[in-house]
C-alpha positions as CSV (number, residue, x, y, z in Angstrom):
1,X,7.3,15.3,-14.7
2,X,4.1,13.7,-12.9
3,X,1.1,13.9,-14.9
4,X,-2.7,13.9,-13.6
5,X,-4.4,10.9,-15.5
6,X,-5.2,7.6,-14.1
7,X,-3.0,5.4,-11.6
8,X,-2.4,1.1,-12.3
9,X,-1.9,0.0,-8.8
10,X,-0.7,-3.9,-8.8
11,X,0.5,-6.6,-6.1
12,X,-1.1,-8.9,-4.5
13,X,-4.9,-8.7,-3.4
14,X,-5.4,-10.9,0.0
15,X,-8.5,-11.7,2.0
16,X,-7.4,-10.1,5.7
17,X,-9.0,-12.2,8.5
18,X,-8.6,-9.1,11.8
19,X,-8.9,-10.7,15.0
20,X,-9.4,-7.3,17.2
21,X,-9.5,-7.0,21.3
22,X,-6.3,-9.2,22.0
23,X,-5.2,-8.3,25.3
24,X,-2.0,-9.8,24.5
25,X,-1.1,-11.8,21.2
26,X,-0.8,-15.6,21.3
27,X,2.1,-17.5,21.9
28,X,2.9,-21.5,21.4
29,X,0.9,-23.6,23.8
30,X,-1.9,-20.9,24.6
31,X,-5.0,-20.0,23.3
32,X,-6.3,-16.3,23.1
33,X,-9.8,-14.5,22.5
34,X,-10.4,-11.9,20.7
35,X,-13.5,-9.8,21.0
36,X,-13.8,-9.6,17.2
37,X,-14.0,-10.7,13.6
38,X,-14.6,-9.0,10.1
39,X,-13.2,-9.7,6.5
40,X,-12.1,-6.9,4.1
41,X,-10.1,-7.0,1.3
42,X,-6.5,-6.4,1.9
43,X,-2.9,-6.1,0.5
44,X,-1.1,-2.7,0.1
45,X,-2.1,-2.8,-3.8
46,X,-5.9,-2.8,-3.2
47,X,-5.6,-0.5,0.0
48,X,-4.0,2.3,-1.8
49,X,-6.0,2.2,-5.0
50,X,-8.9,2.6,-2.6
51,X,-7.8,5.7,-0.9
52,X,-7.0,7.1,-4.7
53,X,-10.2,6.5,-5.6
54,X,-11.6,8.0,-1.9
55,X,-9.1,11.1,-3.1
56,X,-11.3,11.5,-6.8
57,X,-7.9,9.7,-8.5
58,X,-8.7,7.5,-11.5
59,X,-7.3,4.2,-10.5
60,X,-7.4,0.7,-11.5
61,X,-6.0,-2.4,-10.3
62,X,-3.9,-5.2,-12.0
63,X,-4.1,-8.3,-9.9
64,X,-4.9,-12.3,-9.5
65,X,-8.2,-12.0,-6.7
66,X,-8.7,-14.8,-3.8
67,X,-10.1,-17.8,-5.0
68,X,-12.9,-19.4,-2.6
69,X,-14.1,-19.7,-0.1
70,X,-13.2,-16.1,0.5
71,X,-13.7,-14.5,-3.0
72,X,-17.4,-13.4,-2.4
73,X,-15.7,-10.5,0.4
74,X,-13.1,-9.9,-2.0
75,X,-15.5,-8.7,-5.5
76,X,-18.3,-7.4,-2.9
77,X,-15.8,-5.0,-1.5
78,X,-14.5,-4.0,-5.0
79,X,-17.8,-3.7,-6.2
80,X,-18.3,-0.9,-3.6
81,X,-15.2,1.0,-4.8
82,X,-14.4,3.2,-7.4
83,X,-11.5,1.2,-8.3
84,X,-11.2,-0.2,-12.1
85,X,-11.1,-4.0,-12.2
86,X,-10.7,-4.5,-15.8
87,X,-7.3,-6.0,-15.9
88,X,-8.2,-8.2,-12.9
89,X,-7.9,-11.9,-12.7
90,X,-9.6,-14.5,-10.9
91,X,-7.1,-17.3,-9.2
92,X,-8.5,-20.7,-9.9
93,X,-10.6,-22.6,-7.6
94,X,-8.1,-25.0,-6.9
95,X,-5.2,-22.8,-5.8
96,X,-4.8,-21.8,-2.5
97,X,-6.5,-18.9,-1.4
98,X,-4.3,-15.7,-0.4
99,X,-5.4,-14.9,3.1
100,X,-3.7,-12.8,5.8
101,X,-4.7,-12.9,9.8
102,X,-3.8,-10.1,11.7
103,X,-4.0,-9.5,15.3
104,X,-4.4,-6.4,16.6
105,X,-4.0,-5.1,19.9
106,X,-3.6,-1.5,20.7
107,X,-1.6,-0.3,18.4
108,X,0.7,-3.5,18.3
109,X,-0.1,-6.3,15.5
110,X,0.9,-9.2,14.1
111,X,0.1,-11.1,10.9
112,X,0.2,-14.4,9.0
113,X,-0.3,-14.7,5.7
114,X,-0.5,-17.2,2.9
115,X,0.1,-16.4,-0.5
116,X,0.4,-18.7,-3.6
117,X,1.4,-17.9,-7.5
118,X,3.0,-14.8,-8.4
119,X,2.2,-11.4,-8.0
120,X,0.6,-10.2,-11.3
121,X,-1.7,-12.4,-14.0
122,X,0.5,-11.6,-16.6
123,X,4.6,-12.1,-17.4
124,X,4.8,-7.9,-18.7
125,X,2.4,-5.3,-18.5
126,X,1.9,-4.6,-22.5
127,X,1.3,-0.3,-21.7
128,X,0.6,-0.3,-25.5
129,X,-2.6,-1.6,-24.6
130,X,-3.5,0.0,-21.2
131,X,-4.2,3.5,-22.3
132,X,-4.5,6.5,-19.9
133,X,-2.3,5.6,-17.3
134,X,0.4,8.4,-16.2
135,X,1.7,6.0,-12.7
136,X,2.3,2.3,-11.3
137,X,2.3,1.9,-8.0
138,X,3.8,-1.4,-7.1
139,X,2.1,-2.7,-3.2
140,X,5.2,-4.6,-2.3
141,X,8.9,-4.9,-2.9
142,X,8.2,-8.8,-3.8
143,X,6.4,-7.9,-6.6
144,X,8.9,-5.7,-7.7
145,X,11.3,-8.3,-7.0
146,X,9.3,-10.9,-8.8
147,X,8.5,-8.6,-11.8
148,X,11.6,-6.6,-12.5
149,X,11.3,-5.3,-16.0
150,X,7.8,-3.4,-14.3
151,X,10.2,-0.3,-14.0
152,X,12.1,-0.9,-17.2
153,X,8.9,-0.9,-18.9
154,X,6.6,1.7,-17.6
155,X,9.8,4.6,-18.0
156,X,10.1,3.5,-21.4
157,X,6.0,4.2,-21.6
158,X,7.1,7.4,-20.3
159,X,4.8,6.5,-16.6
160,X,6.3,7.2,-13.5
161,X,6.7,4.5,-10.7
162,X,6.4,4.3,-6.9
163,X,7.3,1.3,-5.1
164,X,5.8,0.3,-1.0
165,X,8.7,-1.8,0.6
166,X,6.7,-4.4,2.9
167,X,7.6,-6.6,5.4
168,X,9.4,-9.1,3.8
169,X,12.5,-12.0,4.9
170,X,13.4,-13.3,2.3
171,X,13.2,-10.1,-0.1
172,X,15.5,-8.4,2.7
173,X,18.1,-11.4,1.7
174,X,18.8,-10.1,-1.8
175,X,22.0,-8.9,-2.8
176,X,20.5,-6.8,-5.6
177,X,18.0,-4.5,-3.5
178,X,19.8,-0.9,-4.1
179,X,19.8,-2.0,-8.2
180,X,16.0,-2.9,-8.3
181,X,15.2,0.3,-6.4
182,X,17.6,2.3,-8.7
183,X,15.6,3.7,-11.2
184,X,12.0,3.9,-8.6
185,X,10.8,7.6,-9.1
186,X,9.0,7.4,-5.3
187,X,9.8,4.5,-2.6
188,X,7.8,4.8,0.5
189,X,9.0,2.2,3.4
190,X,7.7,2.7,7.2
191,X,10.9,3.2,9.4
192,X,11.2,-0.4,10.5
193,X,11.8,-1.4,7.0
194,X,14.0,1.3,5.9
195,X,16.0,-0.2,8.8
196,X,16.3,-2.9,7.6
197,X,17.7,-1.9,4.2
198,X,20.0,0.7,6.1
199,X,21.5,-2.6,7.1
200,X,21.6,-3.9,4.3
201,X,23.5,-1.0,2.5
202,X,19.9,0.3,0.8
203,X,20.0,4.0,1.6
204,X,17.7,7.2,0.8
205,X,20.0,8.7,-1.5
206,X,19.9,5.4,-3.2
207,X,16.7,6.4,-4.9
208,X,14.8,9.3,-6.6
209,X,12.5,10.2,-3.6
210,X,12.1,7.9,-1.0
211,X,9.3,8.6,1.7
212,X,9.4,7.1,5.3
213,X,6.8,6.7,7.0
214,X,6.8,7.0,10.7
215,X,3.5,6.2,12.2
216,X,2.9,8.1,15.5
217,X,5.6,10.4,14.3
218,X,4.2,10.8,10.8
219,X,6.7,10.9,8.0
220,X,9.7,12.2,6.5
221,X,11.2,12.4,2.5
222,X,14.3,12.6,1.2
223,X,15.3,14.3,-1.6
224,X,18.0,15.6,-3.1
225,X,19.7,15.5,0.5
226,X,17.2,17.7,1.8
227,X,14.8,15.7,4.7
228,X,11.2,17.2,4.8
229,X,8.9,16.1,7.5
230,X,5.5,15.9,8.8
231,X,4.0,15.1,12.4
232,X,1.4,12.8,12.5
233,X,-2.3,13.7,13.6
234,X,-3.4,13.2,17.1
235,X,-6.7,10.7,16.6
236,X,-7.2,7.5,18.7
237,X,-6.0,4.0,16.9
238,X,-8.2,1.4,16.3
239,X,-6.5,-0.5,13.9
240,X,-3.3,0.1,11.8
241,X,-3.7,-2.6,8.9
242,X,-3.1,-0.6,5.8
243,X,-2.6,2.8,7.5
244,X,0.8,3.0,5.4
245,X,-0.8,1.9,2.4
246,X,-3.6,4.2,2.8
247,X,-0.6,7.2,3.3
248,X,0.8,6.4,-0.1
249,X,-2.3,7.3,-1.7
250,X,-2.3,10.3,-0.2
251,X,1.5,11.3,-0.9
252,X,0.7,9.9,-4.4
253,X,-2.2,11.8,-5.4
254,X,-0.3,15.2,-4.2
255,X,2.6,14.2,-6.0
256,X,0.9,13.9,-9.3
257,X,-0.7,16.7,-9.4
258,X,2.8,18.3,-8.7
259,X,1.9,19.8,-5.1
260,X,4.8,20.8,-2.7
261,X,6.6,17.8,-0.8
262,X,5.4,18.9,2.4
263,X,1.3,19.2,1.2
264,X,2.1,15.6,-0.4
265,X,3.2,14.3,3.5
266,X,0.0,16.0,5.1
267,X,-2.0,14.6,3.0
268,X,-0.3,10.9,3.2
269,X,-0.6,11.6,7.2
270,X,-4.3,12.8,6.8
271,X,-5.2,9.2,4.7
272,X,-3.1,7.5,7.5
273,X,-5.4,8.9,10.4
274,X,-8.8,8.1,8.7
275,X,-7.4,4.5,8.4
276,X,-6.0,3.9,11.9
277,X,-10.1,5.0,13.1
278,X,-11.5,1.4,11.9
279,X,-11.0,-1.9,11.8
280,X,-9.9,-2.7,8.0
281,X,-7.3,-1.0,5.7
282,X,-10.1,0.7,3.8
283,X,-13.4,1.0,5.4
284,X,-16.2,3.9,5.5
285,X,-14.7,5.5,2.8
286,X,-18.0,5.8,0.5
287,X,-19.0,9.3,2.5
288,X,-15.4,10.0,3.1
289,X,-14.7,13.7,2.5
290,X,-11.6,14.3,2.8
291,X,-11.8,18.4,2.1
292,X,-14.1,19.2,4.6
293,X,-12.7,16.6,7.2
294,X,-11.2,17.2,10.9
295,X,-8.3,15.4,9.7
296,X,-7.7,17.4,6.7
297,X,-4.1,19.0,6.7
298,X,-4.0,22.9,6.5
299,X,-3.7,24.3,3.2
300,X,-0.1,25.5,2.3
């Protein structure tokens, strides 16, 4: 059964690089202009733990941080959260820097990213020594991938486990995707991955819970053969880097404190909206409140 206490997000932790005002994205042989350029820290990992911290959830984050030139943004950003950064590691100077560019026009985008090492600073997480903790979230299927006991070993520490997919090639290769997402208590791909999978003989039922997540739709769960859903709200899109990420911490944070499926959606959808409304996956979140905001779903 979910418990209330604090949440260990981990993945990896990128400097995004959003180029916004494309009217169309590039192509080979011609140059674009954008009518903007801002650095935030990024990656689904650091995204949710944000929004869980926007939502009053005790989170901290497990992860290797940028190395220069773009580590200033990175700790600035987490200085300004209420995330914990105690089991955080800094990359070394001489290893590449993990940076993503995304281009964003309307509500199309596109991204490029560089990543080096592997996803976590450590081989296991030792939950012996990390007290307080009732969930992992894992930001991306690779990490998963790369770090399989992470499920193994947090169920055996009695902490449940949610798992985003992400956009991923070469993960979507692996012949062994339905066994790593086995034993996931909550899996929460957008549609286009879930897709994906479907193709690949991953299905719902394959898992605990799995949520999918629909943008202008909203979102959807399946559970014990039962599909919920949840229609989206009606807001103007800026920008949709990290809206999904920003969802699970809503879904998450209802789910822990054991709220009905359908109150868990709203609130993914509501943490959605307020991240499609600026440029960044978690921006303007300091006065944030989500109780008393317009997005705020209605109270089942």
């Amino acid at each position: 059964m979910p418990g209330c206490s604090g949440v260990l997000c981990v993945g990896r932790v990128y400097c995004d690089l959003i180029f916004s005002g494309l009217s169309k994205l590039p192509v080979l042989g011609e140059e674009q202009f954008a009518s903007a350029l801002s650095l935030h820290a990024g990656g689904g990992a650091y995204i949710t733990a944000a929004y869980l911290a926007a939502l009053d959830q005790r989170v901290s984050l497990l992860a290797t941080l940028p190395a220069g030139p773009f580590a200033a943004v990175i700790q600035q950003q987490l200085q300004q959260s209420r995330i914990g950064t105690e089991h955080c590691h800094c990359a070394q100077g001489a290893d590449d820097p993990q940076i993503t560019v995304a281009m964003t026009m309307n509500e199309e985008r596109a991204f490029l990213t560089r990543r080096s090492g592997t996803a976590l600073p450590v081989e296991r997480i030792d939950w012996s020594q990390l007290r307080g903790f009732s969930h992992l979230h894992i930001g991306e299927l690779a990490s998963l991938a790369e770090h399989p006991q992470l499920i193994t070993d947090a169920h055996a520490a009695g902490i449940s486990v949610s798992v985003d997919c992400g956009w991923d090639d070469e993960v979507f290769k692996r012949t062994d995707l339905a066994e790593l997402l086995r034993h996931v208590d909550v899996f929460l791909p957008n549609q286009d991955e879930y897709d994906q999978l479907l193709q690949r003989g991953v299905h719902a039922s394959d898992v605990t819970l799995c949520v999918i997540k629909q943008g202008q739709v909203g979102a959807a769960v399946v559970f014990e053969g039962s599909t919920i859903t949840s229609p989206a709200h009606a807001v103007e899109v800026i920008d949709t880097t990290g809206a999904g990420d920003a969802f699970n911490a809503g879904f998450i944070h209802g789910w822990l404190q054991q709220q009905p499926l359908q109150h868990c959606l709203a609130l993914g959808n509501t943490c959605g909206a307020k991240a499609v409304a600026s440029v960044g996956g978690a921006v303007n979140l300091d006065d944030w409140d989500h109780r008393n905001s317009s997005l705020s779903m209605v109270e089942n």
